[in-house]
ZAMARGU-4260 file (C-alpha; in steps of 0.2 Angstrom, whole numbers, plus 5000, padded with zeros to 4 digits):
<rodrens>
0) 4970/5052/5050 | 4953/5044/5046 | 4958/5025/5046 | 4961/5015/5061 | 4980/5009/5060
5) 4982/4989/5067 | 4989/4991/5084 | 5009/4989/5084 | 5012/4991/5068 | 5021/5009/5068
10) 5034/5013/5077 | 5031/5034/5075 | 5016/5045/5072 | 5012/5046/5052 | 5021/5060/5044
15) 5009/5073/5032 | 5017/5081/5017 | 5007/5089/5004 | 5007/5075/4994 | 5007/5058/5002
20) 5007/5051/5020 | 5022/5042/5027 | 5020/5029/5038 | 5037/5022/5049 | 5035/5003/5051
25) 5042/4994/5068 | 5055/4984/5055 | 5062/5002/5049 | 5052/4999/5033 | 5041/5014/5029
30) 5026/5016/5016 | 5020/5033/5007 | 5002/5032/5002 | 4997/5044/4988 | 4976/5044/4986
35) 4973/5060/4974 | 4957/5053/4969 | 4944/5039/4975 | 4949/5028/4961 | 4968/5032/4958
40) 4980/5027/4971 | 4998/5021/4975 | 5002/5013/4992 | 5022/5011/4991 | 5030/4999/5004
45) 5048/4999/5005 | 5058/4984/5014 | 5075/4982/5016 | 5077/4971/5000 | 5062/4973/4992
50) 5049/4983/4986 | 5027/4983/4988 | 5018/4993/4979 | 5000/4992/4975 | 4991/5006/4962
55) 4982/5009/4949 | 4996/5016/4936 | 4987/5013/4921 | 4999/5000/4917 | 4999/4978/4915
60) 4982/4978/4904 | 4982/4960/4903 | 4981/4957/4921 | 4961/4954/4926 | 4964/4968/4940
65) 4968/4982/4926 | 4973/4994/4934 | 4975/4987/4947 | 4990/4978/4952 | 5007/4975/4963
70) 5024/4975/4961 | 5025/4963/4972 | 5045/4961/4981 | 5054/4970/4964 | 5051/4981/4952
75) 5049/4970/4939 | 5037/4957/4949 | 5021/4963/4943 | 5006/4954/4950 | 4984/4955/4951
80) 4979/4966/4964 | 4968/4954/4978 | 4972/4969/4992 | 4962/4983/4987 | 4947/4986/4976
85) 4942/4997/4962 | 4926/5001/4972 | 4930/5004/4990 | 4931/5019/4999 | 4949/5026/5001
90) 4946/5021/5020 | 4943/5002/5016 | 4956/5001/5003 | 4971/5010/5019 | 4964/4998/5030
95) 4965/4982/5017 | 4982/4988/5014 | 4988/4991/5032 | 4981/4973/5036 | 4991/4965/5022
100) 5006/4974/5030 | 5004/4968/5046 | 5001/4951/5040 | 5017/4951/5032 | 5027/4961/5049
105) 5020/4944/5059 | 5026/4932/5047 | 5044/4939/5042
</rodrens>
């Protein structure tokens, strides 16, 4: 992996398939993070109850982001995308990702 992970956020190493990297939470929650190309992506948090998933489906056009943007708890929750940005390397967009996740494991 070529991004630096915050320290105590995983409780396994990341798991490689073909397609996506998995990463395992310490909460039992779990994210797959699809990357095919610099500017498409799909970073997919799953929590117990809820649901976090930032990409750039090309979906939401009336949101300034376009198409950027976050489901953000459901499905249906659709929000602008402040995490990541259109023009950051794949590595700055993981890290801006991983930080928002362990921002939201130390407040829950």
């Amino acid at each position: 992996m070529c991004w630096r992970v915050p320290s105590g956020i995983l409780s396994e190493a990341p798991i490689i398939y073909s397609d996506k990297v998995r990463l395992i939470f310490i909460d039992g929650s779990y994210m797959d993070i699809r990357y095919p190309c610099d500017t498409k992506y799909s970073f997919h948090w799953q929590r117990k109850n809820e649901i976090f998933r930032i990409d750039t489906a090309p979906h939401h056009r009336k949101l300034s982001t376009y198409p950027r943007h976050v489901h953000a708890g459901k499905e249906d929750c659709v929000v602008e995308d402040t995490v990541t940005r259109i023009n950051n390397t794949i590595e700055e967009n993981v890290r801006c990702v991983l930080e928002f996740v362990d921002k939201k494991l130390k407040n829950s």
